[in-house]
C-alpha positions as CSV (number, residue, x, y, z in Angstrom):
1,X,52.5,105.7,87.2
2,X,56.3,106.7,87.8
3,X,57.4,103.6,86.7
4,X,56.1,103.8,83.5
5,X,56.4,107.2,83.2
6,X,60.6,105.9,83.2
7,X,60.4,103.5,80.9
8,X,58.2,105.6,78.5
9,X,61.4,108.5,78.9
10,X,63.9,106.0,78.8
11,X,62.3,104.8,75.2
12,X,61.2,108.4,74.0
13,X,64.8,109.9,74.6
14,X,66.7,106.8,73.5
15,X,64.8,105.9,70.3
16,X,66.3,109.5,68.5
17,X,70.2,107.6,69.3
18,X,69.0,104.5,67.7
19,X,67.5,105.8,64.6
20,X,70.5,108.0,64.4
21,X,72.8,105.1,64.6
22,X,71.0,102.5,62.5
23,X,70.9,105.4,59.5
24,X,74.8,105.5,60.0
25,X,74.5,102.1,58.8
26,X,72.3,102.1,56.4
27,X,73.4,105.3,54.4
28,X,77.3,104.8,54.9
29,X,78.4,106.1,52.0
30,X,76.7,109.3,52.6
31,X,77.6,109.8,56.1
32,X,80.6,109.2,55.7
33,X,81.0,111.8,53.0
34,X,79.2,114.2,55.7
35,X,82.1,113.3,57.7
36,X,85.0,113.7,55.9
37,X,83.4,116.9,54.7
38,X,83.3,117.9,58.4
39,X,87.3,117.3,58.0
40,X,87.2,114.4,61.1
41,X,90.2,112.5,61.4
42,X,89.6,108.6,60.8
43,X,86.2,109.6,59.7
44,X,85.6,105.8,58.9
45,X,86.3,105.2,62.3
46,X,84.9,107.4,63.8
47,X,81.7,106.8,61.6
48,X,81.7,103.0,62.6
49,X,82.5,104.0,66.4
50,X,79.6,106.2,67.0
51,X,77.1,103.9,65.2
52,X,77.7,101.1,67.3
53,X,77.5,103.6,70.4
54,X,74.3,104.8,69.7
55,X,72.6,101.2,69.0
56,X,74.0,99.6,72.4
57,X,73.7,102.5,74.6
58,X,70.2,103.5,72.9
59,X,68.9,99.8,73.2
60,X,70.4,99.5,76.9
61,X,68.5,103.0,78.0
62,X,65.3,101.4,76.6
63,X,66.3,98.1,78.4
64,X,67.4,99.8,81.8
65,X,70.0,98.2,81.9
66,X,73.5,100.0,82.7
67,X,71.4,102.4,82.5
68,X,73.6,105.5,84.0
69,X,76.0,104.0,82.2
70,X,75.4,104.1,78.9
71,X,73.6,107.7,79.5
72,X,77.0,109.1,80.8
73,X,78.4,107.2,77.5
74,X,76.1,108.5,75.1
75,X,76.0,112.6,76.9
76,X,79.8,112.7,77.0
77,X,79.7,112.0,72.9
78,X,77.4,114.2,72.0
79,X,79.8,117.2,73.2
80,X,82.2,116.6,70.5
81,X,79.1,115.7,68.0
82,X,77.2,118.3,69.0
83,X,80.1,121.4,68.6
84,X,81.7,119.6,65.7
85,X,78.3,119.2,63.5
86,X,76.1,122.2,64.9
87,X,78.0,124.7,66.0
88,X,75.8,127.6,67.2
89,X,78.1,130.4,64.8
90,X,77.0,128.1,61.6
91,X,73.3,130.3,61.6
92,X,69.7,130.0,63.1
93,X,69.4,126.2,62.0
94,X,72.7,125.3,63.5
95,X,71.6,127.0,66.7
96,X,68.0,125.1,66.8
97,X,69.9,121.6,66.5
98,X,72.8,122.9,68.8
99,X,69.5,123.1,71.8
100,X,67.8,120.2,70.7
101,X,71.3,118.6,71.6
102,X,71.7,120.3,74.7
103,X,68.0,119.3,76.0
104,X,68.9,115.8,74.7
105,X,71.9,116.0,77.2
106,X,70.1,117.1,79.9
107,X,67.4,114.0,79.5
108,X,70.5,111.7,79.9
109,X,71.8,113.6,82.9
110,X,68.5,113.0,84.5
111,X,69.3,109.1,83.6
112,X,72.4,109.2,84.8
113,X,71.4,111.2,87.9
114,X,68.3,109.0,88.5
115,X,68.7,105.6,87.1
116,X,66.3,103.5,85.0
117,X,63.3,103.5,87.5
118,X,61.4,99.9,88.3
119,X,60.6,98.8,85.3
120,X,63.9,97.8,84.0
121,X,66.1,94.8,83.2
122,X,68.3,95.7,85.8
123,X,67.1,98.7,88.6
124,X,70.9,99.4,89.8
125,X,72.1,100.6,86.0
């Protein structure tokens, strides 16, 4: 029951990275304009950069494999994401997605601290 139980959590808290990621790419233009709003430096980059983050460390998590790896990857980008874009002084709403970020980030600490379980591609990750 563990074991699936990790790959269940691995899927559940990665899928939210790849959505995320795969509507960078899909609405560009838009997020891109939520970006440069946001006053980013090299917001194309930057926009380009974390799409292709969240796909491969989202689709490894759900793989197991480099697990910790891409965990540690993925919570040490959400700090900057998560101050720059909800910052808990912008009001109530701000504040509800600046938790949901901070619970996110402690799911991947608990990847990073625990590793993929049994049922993965590769168990050392």
């Amino acid at each position: 029951m563990n074991s699936l139980a990790a790959l269940a959590g691995r899927v559940l808290i990665a899928l939210i990275f790849l959505l995320s990621g795969a509507d960078k790419i899909v609405h560009y233009a838009p997020t891109l304009g939520y970006m440069q709003k946001a006053g980013l430096p090299f917001p194309e980059l930057l926009l380009i950069a974390s799409a292709i983050i969240e796909i491969v460390a989202a689709l490894a998590i759900m793989a197991g494999w480099k697990t910790r790896w891409a965990a540690a990857a993925l919570f040490l980008w959400m700090i900057p994401v998560t101050w720059v874009f909800h910052n808990p002084g912008g009001g109530e709403e701000q504040v509800v997605h600046f938790m949901k970020n901070v619970s996110i980030m402690g799911g991947l600490l608990v990847l990073w601290a625990l590793g993929p379980g049994a049922w993965s591609v590769r168990r050392s990750g």
